[in-house]
Every structure is written in C-alpha cells, then in structure tokens.
C-alpha positions as CSV (number, residue, x, y, z in Angstrom):
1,X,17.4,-16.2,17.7
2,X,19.5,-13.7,15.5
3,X,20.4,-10.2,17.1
4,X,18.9,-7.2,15.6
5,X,20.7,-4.0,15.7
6,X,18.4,-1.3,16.8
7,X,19.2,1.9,13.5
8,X,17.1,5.3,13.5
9,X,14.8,5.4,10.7
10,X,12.9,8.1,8.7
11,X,9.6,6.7,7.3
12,X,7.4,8.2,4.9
13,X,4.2,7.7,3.8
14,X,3.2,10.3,0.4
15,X,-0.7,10.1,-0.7
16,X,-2.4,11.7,-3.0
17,X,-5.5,13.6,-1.8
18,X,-8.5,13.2,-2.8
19,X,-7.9,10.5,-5.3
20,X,-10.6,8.4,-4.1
21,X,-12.9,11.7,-5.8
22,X,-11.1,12.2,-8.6
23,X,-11.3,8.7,-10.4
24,X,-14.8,8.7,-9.6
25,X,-14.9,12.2,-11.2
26,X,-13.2,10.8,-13.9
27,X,-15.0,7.2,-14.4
28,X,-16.2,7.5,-18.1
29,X,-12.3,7.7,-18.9
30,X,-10.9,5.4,-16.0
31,X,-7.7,4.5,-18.5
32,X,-6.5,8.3,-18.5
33,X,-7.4,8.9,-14.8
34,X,-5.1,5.9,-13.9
35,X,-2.4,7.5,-16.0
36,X,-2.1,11.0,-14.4
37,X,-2.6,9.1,-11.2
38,X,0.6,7.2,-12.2
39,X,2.5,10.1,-13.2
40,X,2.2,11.8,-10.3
41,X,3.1,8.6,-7.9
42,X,6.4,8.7,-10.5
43,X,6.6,12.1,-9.5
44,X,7.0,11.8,-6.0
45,X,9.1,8.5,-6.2
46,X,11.9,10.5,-8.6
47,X,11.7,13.7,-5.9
48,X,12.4,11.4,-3.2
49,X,14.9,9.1,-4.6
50,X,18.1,10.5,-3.4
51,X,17.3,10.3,0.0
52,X,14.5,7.7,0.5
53,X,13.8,4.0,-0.8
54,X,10.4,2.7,-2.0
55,X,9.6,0.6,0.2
56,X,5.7,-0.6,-1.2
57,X,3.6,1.0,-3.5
58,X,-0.1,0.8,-2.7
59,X,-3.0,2.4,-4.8
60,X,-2.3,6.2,-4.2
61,X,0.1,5.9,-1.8
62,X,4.1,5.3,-1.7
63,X,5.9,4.2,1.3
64,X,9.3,5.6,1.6
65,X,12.1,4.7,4.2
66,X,15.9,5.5,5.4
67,X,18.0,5.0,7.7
68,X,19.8,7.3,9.3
C-alpha cells in the first residue's frame, strides 16, 4: 500500500440560492435561465481562481479546494 502524506486543506463548496425556484420561475424560457445560471457559476469560478481549484462542477454548485 502506497503512503499518503497527511496536507491541510481548505474546501469549498459555492451554491447558488434558490436556483431550484428560479428555473422553475423561469420555465417558459429554460434556455436563458440556464445561461444566467451559467454566468454566475463563471462568476464565482473566475473570483476564486487565484486561490482555489475547481474541483467538480455539479448543477448549481462548484466545488473548490487548496491545500495549504
């Protein structure tokens, strides 16, 4: 079994609230919804890019990590 150096880690998990409300809201136009929605996932990947990696993108949610 290969060791595994133990490293502090900052983990971060940004969601958008109440997106679940919002695209239903906004069903008629679900296209446009999807593309704010994407914009402001963009948004917080680009703000947290100097410091933090993406580690998953999920629906309205972005995992970030580093180590410190």
């Amino acid at each position: 079994m290969q060791d595994v150096a133990e490293r502090a880690a900052i983990l971060a998990i940004a969601d958008i609230s109440g997106y679940t409300k919002f695209m239903l809201s906004h069903r008629k136009s679900p296209v446009h919804s999807q593309m704010i929605i994407s914009e402001l996932l963009n948004s917080n990947v680009k703000s947290a890019d100097s410091v933090l990696e993406v580690a998953k993108l999920e629906g309205d949610a972005v995992f970030l990590f580093a180590f410190k």
